[in-house]
Predicted model as a PDB file, atoms N, CA, C, CB and O in Angstrom, pLDDT in the B-factor column:
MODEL        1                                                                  
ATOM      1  N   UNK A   1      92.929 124.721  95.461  1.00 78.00           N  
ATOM      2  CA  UNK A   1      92.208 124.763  96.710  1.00 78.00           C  
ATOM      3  C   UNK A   1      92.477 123.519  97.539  1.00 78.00           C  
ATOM      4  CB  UNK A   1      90.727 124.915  96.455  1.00 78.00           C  
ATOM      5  O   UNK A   1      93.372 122.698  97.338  1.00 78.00           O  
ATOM      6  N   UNK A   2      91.685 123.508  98.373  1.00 81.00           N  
ATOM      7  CA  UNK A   2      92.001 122.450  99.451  1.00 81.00           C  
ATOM      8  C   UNK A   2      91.608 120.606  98.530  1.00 81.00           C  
ATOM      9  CB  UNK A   2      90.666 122.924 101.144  1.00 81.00           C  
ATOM     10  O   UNK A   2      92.238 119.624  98.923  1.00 81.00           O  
ATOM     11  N   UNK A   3      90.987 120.519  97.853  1.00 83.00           N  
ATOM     12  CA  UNK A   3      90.500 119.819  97.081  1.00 83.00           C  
ATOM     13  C   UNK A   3      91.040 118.932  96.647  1.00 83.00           C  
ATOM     14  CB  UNK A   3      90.152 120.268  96.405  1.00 83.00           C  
ATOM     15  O   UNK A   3      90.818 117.722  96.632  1.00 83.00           O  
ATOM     16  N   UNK A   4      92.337 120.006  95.997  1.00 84.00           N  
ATOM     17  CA  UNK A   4      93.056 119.968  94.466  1.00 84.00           C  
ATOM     18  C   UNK A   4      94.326 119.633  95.744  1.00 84.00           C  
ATOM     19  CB  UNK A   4      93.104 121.796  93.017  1.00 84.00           C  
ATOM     20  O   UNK A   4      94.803 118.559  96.110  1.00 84.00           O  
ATOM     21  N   UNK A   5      94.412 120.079  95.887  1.00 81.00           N  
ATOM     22  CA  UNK A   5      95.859 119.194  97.433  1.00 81.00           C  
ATOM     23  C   UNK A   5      95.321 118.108  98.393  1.00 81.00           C  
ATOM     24  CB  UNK A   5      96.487 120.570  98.985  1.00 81.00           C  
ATOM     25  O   UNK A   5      96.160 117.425  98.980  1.00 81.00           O  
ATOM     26  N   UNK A   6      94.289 117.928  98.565  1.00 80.00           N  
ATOM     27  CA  UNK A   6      94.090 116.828  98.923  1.00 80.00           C  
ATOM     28  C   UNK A   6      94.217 115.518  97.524  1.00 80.00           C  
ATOM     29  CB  UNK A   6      92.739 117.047  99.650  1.00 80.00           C  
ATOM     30  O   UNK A   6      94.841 114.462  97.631  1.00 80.00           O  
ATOM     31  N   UNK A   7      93.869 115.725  96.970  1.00 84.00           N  
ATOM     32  CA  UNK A   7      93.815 115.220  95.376  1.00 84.00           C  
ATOM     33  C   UNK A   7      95.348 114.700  95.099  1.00 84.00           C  
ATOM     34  CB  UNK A   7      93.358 116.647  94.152  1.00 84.00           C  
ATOM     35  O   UNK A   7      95.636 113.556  94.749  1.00 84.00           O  
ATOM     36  N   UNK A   8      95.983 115.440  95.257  1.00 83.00           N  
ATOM     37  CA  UNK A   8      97.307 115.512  95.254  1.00 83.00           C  
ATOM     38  C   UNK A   8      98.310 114.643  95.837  1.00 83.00           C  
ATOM     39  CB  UNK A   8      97.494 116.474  95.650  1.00 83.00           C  
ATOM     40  O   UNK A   8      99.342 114.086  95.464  1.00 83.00           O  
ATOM     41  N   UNK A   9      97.115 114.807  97.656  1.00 79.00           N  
ATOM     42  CA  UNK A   9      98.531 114.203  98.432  1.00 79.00           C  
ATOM     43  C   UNK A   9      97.562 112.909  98.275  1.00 79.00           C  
ATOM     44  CB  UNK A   9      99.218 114.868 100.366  1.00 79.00           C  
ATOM     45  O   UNK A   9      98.230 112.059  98.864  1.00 79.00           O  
ATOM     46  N   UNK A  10      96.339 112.231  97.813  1.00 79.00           N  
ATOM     47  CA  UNK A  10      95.866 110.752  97.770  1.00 79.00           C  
ATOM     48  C   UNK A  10      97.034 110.267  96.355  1.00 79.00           C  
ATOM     49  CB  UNK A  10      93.759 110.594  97.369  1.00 79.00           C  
ATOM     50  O   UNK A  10      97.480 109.123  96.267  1.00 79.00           O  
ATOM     51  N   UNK A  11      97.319 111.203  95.514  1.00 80.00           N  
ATOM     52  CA  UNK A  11      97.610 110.513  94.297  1.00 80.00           C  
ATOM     53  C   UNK A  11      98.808 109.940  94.751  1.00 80.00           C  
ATOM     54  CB  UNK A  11      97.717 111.357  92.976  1.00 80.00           C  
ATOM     55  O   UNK A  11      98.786 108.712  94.678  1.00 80.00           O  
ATOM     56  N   UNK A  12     100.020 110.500  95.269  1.00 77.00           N  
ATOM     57  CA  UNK A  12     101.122 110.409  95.873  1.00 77.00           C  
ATOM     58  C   UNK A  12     100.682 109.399  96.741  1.00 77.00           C  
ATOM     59  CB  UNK A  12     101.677 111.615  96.417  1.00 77.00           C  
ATOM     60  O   UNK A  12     100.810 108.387  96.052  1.00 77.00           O  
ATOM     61  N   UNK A  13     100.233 109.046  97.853  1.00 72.00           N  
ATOM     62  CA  UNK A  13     100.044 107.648  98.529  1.00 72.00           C  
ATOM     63  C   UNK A  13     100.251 107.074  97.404  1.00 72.00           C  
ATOM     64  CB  UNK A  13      98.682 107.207  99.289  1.00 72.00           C  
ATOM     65  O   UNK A  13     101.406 106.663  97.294  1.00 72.00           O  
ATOM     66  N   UNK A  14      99.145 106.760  95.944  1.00 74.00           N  
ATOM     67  CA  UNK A  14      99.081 105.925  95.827  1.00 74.00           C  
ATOM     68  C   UNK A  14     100.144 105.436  94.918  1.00 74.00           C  
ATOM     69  CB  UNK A  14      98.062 105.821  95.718  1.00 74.00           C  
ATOM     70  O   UNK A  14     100.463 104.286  94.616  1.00 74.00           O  
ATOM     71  N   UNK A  15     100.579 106.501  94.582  1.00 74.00           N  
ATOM     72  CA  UNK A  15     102.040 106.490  94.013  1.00 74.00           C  
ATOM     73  C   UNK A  15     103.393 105.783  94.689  1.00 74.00           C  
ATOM     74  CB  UNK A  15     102.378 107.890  93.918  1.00 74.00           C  
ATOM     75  O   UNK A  15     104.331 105.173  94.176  1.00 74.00           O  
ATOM     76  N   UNK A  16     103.127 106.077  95.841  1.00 68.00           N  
ATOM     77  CA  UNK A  16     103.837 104.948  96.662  1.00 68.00           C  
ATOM     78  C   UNK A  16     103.733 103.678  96.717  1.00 68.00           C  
ATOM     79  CB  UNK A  16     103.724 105.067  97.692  1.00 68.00           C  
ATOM     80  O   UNK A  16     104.671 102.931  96.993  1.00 68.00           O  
ATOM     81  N   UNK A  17     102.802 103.387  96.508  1.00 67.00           N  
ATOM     82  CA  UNK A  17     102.176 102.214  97.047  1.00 67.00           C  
ATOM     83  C   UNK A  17     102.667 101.196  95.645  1.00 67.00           C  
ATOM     84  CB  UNK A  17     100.277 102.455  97.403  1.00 67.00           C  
ATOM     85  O   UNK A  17     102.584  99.968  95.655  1.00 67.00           O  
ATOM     86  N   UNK A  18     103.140 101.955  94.572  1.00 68.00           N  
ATOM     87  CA  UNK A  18     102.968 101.410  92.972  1.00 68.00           C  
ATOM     88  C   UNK A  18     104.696 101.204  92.988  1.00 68.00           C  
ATOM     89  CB  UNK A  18     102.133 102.822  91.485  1.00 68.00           C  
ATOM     90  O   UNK A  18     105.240 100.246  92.438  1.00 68.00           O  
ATOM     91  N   UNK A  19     105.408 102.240  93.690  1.00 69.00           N  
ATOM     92  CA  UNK A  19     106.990 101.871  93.209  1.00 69.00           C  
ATOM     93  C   UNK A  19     107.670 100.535  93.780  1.00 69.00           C  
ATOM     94  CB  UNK A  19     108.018 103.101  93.713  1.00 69.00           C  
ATOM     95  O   UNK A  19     106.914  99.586  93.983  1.00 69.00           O  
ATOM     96  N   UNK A  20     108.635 100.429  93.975  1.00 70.00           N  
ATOM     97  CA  UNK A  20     109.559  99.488  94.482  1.00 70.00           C  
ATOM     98  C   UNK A  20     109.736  99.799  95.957  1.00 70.00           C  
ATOM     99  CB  UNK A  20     110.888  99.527  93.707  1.00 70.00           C  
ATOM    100  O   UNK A  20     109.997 100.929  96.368  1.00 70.00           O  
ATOM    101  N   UNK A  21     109.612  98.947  96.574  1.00 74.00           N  
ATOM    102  CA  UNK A  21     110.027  99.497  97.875  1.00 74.00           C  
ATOM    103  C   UNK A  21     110.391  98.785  99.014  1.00 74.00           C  
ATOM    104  CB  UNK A  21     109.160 100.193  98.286  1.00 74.00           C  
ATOM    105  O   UNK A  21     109.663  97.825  99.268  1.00 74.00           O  
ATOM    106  N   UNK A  22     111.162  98.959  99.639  1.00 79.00           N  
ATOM    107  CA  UNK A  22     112.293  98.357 100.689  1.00 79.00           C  
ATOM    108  C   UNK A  22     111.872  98.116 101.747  1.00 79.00           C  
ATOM    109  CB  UNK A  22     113.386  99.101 101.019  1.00 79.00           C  
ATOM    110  O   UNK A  22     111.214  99.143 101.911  1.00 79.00           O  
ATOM    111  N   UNK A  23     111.710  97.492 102.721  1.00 84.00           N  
ATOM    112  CA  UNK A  23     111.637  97.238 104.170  1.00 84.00           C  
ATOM    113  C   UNK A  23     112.373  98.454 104.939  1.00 84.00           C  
ATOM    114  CB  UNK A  23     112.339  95.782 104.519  1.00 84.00           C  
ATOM    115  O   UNK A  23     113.218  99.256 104.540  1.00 84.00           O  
ATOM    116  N   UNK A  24     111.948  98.347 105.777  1.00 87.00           N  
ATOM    117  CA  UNK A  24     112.384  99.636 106.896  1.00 87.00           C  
ATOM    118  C   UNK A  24     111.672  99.518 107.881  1.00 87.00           C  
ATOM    119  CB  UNK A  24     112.199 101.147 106.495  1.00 87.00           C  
ATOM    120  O   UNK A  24     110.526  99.962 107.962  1.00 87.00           O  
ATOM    121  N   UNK A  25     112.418  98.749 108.967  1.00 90.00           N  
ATOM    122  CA  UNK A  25     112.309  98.395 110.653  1.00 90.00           C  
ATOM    123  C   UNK A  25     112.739  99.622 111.439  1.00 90.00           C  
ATOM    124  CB  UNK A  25     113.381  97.057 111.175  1.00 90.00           C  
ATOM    125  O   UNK A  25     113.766 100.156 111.019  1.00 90.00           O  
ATOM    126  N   UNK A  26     112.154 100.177 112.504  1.00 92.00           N  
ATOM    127  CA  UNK A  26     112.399 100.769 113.650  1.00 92.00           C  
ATOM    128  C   UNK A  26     111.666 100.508 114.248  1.00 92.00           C  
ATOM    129  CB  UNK A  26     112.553 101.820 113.763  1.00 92.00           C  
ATOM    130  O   UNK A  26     110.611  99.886 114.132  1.00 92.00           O  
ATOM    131  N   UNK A  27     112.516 101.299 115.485  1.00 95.00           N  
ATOM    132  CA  UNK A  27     111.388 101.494 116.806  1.00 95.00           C  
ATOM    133  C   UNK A  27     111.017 102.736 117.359  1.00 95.00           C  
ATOM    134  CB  UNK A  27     111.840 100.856 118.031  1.00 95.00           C  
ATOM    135  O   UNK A  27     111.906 103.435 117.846  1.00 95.00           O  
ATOM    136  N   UNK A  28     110.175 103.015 117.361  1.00 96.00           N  
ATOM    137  CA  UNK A  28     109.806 104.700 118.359  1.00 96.00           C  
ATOM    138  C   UNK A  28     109.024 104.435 119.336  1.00 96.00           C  
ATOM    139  CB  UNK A  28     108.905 106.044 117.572  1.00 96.00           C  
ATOM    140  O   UNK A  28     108.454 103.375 119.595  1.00 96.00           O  
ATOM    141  N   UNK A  29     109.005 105.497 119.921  1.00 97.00           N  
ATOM    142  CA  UNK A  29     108.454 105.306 121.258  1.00 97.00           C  
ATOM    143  C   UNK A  29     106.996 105.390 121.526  1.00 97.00           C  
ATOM    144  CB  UNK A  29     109.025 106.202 122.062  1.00 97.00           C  
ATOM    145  O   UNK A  29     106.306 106.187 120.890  1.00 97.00           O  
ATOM    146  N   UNK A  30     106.457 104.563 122.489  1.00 97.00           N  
ATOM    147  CA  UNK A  30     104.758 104.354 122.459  1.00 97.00           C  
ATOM    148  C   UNK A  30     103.998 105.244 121.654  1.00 97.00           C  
ATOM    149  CB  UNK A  30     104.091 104.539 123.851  1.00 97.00           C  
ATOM    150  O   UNK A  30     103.422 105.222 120.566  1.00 97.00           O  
ATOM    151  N   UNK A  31     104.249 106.190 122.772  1.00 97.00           N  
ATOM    152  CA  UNK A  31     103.564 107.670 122.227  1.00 97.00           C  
ATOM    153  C   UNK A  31     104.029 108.126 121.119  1.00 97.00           C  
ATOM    154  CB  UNK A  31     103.734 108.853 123.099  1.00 97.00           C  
ATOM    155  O   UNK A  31     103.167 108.860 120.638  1.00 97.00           O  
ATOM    156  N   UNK A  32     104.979 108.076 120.432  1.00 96.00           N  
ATOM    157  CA  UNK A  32     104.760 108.667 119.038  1.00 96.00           C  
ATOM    158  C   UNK A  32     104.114 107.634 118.180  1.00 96.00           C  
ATOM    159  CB  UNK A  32     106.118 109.147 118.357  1.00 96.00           C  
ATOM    160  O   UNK A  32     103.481 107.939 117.169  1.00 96.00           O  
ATOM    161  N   UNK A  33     104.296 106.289 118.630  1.00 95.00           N  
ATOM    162  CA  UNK A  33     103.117 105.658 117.748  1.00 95.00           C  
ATOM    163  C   UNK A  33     101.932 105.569 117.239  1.00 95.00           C  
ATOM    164  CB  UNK A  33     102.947 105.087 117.897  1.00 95.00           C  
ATOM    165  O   UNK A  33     101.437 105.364 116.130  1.00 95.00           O  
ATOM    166  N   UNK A  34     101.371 105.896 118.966  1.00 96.00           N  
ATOM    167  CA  UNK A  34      99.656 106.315 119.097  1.00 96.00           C  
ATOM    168  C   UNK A  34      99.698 108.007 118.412  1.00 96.00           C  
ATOM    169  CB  UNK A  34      98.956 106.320 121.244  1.00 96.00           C  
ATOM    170  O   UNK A  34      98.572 108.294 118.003  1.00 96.00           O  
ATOM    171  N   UNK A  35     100.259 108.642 118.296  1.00 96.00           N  
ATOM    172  CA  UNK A  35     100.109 109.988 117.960  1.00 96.00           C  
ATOM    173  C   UNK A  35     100.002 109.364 116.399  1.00 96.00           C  
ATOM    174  CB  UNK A  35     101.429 111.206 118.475  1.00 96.00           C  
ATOM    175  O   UNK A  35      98.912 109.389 115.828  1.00 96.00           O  
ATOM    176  N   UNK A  36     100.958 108.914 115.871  1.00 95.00           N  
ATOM    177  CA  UNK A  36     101.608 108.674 114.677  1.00 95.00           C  
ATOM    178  C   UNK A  36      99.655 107.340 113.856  1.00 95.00           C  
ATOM    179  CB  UNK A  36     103.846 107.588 115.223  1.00 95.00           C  
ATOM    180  O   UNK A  36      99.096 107.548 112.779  1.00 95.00           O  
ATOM    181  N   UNK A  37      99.405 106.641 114.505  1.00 96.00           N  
ATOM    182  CA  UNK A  37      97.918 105.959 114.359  1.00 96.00           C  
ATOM    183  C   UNK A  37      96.693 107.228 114.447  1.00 96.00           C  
ATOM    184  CB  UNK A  37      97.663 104.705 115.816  1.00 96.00           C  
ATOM    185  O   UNK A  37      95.924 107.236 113.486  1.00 96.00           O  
ATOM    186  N   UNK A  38      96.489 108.153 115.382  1.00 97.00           N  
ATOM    187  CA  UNK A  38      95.413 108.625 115.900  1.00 97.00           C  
ATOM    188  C   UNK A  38      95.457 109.740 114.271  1.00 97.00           C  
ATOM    189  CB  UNK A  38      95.565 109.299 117.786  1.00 97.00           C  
ATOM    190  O   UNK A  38      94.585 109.753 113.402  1.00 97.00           O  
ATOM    191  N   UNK A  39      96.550 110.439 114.289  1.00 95.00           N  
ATOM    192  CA  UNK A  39      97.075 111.162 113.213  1.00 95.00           C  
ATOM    193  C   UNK A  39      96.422 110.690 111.258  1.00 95.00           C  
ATOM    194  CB  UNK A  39      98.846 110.819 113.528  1.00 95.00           C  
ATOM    195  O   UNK A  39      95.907 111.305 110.325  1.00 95.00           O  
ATOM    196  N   UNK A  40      96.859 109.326 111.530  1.00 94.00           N  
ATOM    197  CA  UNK A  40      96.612 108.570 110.175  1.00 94.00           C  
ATOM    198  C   UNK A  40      95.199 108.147 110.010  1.00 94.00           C  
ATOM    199  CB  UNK A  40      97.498 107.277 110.057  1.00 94.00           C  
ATOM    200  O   UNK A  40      94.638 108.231 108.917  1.00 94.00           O  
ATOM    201  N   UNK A  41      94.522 107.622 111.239  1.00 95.00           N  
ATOM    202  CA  UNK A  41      93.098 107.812 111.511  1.00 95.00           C  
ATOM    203  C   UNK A  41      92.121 109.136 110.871  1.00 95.00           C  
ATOM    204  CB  UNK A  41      93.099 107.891 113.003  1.00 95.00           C  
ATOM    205  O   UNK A  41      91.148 109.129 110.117  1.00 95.00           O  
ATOM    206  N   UNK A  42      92.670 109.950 111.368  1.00 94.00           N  
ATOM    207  CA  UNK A  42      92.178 111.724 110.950  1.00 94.00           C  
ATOM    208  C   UNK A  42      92.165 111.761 109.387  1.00 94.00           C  
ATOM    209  CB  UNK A  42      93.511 113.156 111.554  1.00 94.00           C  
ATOM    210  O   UNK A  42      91.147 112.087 108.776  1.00 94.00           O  
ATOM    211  N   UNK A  43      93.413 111.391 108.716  1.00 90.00           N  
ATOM    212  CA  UNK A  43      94.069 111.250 107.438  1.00 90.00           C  
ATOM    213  C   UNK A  43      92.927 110.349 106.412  1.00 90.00           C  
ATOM    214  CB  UNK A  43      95.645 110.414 107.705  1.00 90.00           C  
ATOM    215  O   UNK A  43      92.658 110.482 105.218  1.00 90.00           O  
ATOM    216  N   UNK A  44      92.422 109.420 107.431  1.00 90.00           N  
ATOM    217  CA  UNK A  44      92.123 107.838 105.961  1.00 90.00           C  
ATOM    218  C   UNK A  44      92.788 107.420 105.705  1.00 90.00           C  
ATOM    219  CB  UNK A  44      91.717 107.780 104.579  1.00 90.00           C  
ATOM    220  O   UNK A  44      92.667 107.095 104.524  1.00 90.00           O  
ATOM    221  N   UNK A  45      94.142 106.953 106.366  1.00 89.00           N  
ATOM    222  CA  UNK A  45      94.502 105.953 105.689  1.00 89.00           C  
ATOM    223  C   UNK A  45      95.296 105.334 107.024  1.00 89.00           C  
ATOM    224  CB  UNK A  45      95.300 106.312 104.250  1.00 89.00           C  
ATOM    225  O   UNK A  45      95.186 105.630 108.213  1.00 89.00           O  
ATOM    226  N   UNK A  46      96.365 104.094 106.162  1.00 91.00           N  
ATOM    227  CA  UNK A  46      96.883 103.540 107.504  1.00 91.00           C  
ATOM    228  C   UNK A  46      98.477 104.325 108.039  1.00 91.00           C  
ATOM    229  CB  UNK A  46      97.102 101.716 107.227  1.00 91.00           C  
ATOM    230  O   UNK A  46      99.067 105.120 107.308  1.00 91.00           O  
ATOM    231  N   UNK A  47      98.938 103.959 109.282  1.00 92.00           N  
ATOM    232  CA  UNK A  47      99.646 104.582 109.584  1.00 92.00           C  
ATOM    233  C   UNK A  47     101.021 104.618 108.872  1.00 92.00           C  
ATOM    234  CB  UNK A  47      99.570 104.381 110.626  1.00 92.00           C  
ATOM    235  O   UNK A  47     101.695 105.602 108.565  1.00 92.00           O  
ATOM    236  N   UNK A  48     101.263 103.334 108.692  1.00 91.00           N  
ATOM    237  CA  UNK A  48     102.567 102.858 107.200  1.00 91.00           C  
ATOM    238  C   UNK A  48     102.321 104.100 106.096  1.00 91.00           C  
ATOM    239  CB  UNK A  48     102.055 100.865 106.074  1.00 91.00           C  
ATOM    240  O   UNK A  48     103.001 105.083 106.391  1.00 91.00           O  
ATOM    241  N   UNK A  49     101.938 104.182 105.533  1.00 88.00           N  
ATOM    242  CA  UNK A  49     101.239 105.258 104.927  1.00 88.00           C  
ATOM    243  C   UNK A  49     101.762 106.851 105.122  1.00 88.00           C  
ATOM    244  CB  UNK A  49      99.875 105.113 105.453  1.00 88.00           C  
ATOM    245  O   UNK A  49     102.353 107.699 104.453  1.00 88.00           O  
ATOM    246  N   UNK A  50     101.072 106.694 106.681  1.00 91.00           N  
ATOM    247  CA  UNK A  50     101.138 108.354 106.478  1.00 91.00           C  
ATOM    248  C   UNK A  50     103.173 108.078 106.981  1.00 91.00           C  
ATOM    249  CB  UNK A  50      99.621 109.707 108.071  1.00 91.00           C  
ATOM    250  O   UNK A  50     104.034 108.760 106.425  1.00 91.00           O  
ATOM    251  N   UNK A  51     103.535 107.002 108.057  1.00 93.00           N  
ATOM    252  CA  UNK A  51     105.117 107.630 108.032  1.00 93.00           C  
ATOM    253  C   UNK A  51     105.706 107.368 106.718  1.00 93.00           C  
ATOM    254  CB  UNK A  51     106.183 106.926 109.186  1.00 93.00           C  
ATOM    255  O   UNK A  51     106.896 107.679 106.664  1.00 93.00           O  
ATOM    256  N   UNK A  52     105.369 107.040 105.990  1.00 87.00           N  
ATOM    257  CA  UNK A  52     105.997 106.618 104.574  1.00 87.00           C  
ATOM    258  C   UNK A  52     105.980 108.422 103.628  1.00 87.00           C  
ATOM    259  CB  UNK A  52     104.641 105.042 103.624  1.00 87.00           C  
ATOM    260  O   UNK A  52     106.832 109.107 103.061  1.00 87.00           O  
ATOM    261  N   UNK A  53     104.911 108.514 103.840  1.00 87.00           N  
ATOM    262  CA  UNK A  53     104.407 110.323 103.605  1.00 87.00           C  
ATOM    263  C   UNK A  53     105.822 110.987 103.769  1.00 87.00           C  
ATOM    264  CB  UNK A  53     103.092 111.136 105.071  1.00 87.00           C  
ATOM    265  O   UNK A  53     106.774 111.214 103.022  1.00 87.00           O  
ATOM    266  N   UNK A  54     105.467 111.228 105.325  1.00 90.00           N  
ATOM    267  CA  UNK A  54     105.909 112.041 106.282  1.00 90.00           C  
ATOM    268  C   UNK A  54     107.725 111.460 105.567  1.00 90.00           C  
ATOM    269  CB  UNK A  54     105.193 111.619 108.221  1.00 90.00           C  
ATOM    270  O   UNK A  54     107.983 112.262 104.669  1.00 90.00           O  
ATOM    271  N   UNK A  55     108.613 110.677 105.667  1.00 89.00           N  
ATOM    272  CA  UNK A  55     109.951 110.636 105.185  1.00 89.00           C  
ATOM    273  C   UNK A  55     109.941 110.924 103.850  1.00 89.00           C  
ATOM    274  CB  UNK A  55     110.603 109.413 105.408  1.00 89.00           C  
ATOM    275  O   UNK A  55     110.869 111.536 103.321  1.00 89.00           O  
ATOM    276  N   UNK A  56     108.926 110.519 103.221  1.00 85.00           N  
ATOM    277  CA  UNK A  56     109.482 110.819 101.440  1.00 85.00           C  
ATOM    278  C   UNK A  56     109.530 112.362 101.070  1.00 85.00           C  
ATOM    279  CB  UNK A  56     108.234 110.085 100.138  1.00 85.00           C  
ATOM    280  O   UNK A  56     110.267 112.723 100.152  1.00 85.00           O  
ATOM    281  N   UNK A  57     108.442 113.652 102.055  1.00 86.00           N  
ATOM    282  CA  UNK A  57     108.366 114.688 102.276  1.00 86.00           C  
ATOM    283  C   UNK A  57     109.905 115.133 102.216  1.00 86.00           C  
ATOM    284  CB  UNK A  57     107.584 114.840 103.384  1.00 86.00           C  
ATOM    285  O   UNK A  57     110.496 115.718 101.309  1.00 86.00           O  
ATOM    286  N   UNK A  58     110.486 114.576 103.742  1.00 89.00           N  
ATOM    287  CA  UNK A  58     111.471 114.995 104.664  1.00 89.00           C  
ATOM    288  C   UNK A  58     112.758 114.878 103.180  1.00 89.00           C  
ATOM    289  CB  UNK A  58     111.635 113.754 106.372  1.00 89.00           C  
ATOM    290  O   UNK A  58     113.371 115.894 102.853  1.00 89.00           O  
ATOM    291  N   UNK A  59     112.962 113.698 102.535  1.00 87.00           N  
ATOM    292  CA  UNK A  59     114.315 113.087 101.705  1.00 87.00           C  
ATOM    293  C   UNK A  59     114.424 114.213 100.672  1.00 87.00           C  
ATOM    294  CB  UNK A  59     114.114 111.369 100.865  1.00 87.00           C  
ATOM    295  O   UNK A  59     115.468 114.820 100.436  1.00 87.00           O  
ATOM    296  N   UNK A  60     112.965 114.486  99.939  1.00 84.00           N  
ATOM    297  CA  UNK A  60     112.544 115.331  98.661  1.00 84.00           C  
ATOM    298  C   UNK A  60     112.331 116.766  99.081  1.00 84.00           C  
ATOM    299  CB  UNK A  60     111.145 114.773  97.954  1.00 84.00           C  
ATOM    300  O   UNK A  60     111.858 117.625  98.336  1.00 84.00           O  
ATOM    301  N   UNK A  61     112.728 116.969 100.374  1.00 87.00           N  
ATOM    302  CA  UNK A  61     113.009 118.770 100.634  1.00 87.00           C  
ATOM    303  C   UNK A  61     111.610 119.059 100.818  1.00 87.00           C  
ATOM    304  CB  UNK A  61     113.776 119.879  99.167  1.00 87.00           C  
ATOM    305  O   UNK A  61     111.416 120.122 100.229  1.00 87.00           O  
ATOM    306  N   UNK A  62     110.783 118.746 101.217  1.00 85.00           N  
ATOM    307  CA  UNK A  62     109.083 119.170 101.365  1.00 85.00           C  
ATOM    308  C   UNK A  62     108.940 119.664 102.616  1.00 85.00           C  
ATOM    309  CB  UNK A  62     107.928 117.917 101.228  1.00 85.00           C  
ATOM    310  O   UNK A  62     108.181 120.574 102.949  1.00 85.00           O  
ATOM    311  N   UNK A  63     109.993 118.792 103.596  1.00 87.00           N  
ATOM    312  CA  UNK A  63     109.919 119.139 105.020  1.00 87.00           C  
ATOM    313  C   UNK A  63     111.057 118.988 105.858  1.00 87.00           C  
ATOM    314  CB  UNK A  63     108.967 118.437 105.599  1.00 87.00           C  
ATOM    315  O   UNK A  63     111.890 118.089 105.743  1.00 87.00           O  
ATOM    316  N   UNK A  64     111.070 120.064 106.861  1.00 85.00           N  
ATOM    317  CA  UNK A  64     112.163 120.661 107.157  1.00 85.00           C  
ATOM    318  C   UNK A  64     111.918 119.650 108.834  1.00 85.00           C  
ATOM    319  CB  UNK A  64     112.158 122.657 106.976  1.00 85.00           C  
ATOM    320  O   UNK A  64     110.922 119.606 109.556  1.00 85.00           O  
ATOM    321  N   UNK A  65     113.190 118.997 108.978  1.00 81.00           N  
ATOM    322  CA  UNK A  65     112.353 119.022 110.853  1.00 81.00           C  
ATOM    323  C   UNK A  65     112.611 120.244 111.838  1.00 81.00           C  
ATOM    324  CB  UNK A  65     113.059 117.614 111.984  1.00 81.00           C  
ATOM    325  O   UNK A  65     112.039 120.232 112.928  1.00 81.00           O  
ATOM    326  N   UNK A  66     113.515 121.377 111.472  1.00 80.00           N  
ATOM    327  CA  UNK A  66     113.253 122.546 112.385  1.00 80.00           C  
ATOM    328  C   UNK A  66     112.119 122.910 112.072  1.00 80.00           C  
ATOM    329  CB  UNK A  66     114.125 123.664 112.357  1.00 80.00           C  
ATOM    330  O   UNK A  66     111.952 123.729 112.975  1.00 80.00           O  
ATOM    331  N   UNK A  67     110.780 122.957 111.224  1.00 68.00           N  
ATOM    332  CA  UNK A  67     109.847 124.033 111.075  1.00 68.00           C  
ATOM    333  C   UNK A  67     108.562 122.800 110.566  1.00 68.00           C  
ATOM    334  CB  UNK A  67     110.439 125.478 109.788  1.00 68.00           C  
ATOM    335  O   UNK A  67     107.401 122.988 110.930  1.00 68.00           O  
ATOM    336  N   UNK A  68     108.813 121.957 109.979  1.00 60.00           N  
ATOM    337  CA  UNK A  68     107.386 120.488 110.227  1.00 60.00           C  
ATOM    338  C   UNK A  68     106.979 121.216 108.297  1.00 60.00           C  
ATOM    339  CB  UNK A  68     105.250 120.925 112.365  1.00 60.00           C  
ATOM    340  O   UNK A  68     106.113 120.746 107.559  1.00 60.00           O  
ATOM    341  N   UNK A  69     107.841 122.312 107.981  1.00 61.00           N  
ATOM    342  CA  UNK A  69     107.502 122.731 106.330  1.00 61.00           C  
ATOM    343  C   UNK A  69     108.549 123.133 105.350  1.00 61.00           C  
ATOM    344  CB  UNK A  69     106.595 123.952 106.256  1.00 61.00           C  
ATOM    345  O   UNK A  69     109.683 123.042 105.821  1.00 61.00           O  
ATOM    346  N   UNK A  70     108.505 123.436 104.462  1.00 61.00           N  
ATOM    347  CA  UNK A  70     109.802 123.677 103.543  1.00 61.00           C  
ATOM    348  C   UNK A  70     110.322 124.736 103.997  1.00 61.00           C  
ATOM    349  CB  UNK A  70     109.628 123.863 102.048  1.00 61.00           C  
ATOM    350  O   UNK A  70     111.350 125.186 103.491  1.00 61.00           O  
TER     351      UNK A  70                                                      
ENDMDL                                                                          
END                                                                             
């Protein structure tokens, strides 16, 4: 249920948060920032976070960028 995937996607943050991990600089544009904050706001957590999510999704086949799903 919704619960048990939310459950899921906190464990994974924090699973991130535990490996090794690299620096990674960009830049995007205002507005996808504030989208990309207001977004992570909704979420609980911080925005590092949710784009850290959002690429490890994208690398591990979770998410497609034609369709935002597998």
């Amino acid at each position: 249920g919704q619960l048990a995937d939310r459950t899921q996607e906190l464990q994974e943050y924090a699973r991130y948060t535990l490996e090794s991990q690299k620096d990674l600089h960009l830049a995007i544009s205002e507005n996808d920032w504030e989208a990309l904050q207001v977004l992570a706001l909704a979420e609980g957590i911080s925005y590092q976070s949710l784009a850290r999510s959002i690429l490890h999704k994208y690398v591990t086949g979770r998410l497609s960028l034609a369709t935002g799903m597998p």
